[in-house]
DSSP file (Angstrom, degrees, kcal/mol; ACC not computed):
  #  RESIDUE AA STRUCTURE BP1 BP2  ACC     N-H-->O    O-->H-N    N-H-->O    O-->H-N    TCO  KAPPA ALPHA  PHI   PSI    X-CA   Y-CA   Z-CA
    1    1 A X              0   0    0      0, 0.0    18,-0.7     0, 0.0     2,-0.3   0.000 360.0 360.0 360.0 126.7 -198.2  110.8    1.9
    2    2 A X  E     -a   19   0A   0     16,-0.1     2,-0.6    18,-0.0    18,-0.2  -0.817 360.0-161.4 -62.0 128.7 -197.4  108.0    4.9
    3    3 A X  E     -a   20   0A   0     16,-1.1    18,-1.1    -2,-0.3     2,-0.2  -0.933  24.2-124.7-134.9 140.9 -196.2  107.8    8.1
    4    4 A X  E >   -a   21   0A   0     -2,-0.6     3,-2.0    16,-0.2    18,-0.1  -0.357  27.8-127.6 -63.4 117.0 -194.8  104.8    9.9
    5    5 A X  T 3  S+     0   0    0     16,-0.9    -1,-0.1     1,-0.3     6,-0.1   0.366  98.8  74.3 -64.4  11.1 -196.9  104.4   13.1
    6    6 A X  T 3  S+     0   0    0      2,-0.1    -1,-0.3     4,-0.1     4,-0.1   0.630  79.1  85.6 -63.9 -36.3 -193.6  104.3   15.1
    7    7 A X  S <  S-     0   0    0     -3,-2.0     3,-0.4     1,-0.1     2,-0.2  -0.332  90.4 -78.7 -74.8-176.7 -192.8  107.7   14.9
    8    8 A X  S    S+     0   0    0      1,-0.2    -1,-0.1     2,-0.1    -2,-0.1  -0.544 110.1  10.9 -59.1 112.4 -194.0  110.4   17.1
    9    9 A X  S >> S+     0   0    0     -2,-0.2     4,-5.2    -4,-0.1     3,-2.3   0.320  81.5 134.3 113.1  -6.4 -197.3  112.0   17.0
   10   10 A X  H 3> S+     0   0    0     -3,-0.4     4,-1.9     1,-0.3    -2,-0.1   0.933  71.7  58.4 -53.6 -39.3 -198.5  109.0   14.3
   11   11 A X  H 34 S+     0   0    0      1,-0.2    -1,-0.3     2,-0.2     4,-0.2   0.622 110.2  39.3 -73.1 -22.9 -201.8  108.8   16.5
   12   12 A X  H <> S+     0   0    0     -3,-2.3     4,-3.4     2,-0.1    -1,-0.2   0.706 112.6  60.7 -86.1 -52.2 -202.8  112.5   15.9
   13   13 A X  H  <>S+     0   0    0     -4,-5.2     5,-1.9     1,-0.2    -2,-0.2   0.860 103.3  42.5 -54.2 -27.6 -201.7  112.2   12.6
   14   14 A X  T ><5S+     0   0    0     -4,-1.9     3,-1.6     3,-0.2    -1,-0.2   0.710 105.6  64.1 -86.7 -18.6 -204.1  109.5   11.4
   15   15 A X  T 345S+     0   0    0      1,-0.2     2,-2.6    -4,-0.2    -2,-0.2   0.931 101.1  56.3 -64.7 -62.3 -207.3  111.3   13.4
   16   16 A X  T 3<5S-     0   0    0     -4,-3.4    -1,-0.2     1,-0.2    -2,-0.1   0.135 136.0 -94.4 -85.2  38.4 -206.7  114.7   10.7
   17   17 A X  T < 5S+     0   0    0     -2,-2.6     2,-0.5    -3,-1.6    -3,-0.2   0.634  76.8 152.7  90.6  16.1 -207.1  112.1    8.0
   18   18 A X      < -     0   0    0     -5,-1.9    -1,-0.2    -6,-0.2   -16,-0.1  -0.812  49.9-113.5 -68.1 118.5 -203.0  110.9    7.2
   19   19 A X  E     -a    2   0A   0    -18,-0.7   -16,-1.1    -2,-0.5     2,-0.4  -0.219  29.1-156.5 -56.8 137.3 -202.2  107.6    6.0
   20   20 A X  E     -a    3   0A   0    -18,-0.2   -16,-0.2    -6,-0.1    -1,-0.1  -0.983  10.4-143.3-103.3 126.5 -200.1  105.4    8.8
   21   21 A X  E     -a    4   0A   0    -18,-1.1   -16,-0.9    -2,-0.4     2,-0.2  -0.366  13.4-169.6 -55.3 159.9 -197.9  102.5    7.3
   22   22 A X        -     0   0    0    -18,-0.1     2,-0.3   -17,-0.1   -18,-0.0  -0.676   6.6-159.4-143.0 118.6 -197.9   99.5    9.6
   23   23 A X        -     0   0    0     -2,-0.2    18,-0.6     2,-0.0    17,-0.5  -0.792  12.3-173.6-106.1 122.9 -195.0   96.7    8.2
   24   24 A X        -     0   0    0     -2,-0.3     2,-0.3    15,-0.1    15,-0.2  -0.927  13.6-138.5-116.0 159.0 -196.1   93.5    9.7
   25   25 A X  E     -B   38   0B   0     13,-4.4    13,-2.0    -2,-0.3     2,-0.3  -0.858  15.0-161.0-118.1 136.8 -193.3   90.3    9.0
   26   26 A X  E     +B   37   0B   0     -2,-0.3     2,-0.3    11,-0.2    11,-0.2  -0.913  13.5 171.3-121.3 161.2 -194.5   87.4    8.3
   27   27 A X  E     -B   36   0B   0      9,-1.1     9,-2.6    -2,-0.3     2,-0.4  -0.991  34.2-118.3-158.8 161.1 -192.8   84.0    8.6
   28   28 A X  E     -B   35   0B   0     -2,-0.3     2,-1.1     7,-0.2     7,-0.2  -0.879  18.4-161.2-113.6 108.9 -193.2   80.1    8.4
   29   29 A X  E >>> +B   34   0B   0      5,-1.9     3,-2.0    -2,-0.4     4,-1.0  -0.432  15.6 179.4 -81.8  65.3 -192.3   78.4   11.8
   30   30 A X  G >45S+     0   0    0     -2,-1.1     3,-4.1     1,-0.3     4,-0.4   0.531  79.7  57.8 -53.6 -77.4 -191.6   74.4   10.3
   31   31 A X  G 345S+     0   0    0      1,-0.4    -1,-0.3     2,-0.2    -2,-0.1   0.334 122.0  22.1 -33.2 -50.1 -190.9   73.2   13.5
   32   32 A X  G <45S-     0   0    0     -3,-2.0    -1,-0.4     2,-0.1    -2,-0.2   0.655 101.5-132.5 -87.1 -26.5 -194.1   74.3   14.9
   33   33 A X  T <<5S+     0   0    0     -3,-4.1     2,-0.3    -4,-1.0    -3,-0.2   0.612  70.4 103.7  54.4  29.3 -196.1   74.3   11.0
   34   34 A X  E   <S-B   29   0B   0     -5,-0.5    -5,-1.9    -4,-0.4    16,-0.3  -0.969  71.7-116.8-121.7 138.9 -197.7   77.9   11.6
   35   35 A X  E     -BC  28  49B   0     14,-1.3    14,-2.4    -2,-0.3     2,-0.4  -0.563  23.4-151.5 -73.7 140.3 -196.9   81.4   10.5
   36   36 A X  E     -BC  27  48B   0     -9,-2.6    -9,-1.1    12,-0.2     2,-0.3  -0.972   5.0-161.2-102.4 124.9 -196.0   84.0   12.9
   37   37 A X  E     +BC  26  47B   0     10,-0.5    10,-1.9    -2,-0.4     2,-0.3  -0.838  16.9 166.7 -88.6 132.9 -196.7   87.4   12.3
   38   38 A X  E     -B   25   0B   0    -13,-2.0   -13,-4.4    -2,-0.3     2,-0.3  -0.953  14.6-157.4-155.2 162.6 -194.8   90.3   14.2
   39   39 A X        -     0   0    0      6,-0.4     6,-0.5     3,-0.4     5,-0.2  -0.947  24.5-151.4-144.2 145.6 -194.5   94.1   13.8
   40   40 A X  S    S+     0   0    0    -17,-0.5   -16,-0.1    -2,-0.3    -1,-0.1   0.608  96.5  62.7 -84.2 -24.8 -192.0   96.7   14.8
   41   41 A X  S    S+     0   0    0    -18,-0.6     2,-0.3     1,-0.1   -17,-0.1   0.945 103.1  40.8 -54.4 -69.3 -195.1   99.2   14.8
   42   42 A X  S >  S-     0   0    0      3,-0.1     3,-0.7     1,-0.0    -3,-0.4  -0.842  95.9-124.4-100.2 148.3 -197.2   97.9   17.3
   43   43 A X  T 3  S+     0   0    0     -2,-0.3     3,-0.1     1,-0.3    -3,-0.1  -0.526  83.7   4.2-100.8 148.9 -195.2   96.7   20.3
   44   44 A X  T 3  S+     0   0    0     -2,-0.3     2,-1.1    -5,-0.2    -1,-0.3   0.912  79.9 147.3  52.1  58.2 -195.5   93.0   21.6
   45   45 A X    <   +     0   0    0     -3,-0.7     2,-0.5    -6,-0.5    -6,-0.4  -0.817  13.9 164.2-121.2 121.6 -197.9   92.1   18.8
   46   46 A X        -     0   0    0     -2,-1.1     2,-0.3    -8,-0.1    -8,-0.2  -0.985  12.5-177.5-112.9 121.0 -196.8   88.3   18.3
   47   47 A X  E     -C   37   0B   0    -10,-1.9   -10,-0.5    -2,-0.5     2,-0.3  -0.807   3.2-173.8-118.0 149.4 -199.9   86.1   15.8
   48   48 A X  E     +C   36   0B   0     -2,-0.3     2,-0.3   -12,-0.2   -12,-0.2  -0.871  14.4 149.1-154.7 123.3 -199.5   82.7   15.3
   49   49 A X  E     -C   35   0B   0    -14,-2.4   -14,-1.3    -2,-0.3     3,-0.1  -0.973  47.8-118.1-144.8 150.9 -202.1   80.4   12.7
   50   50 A X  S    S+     0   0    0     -2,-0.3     2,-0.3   -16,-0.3     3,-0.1   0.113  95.2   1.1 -86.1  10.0 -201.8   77.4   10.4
   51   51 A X  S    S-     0   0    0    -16,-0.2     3,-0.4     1,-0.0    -1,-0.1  -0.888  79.3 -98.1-177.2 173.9 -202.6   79.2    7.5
   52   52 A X  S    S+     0   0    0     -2,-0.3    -1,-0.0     1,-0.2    -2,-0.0   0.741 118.0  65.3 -70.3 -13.5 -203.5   83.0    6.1
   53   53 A X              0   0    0      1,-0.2    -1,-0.2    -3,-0.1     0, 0.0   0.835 360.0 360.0 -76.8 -55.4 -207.3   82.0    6.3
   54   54 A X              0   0    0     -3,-0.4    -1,-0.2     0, 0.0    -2,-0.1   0.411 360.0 360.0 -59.8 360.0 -207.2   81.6   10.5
């Protein structure tokens, strides 16, 4: 069993030992040449790197 760390209560849930999902998007900016990583899960969480290594 999962639960999406958006819903309600996910933070309780994962202390009594429940998996939380966390869907991060990744994408390739060319203009800039770096992937951005962003999540609907955790709020304002923006990454930017030249490569998957960084």
């Amino acid at each position: 069993m999962s639960y999406p760390l958006r819903y309600p209560f996910s933070w309780f849930l994962a202390r009594i030992g429940i998996t939380i999902t966390i869907n991060i998007n990744f994408i390739y900016d060319d203009e800039e040449n770096v992937f951005v990583a962003t999540s609907r899960d955790i709020q304002w969480l923006v990454l930017e790197a030249e490569n998957f290594n960084t």
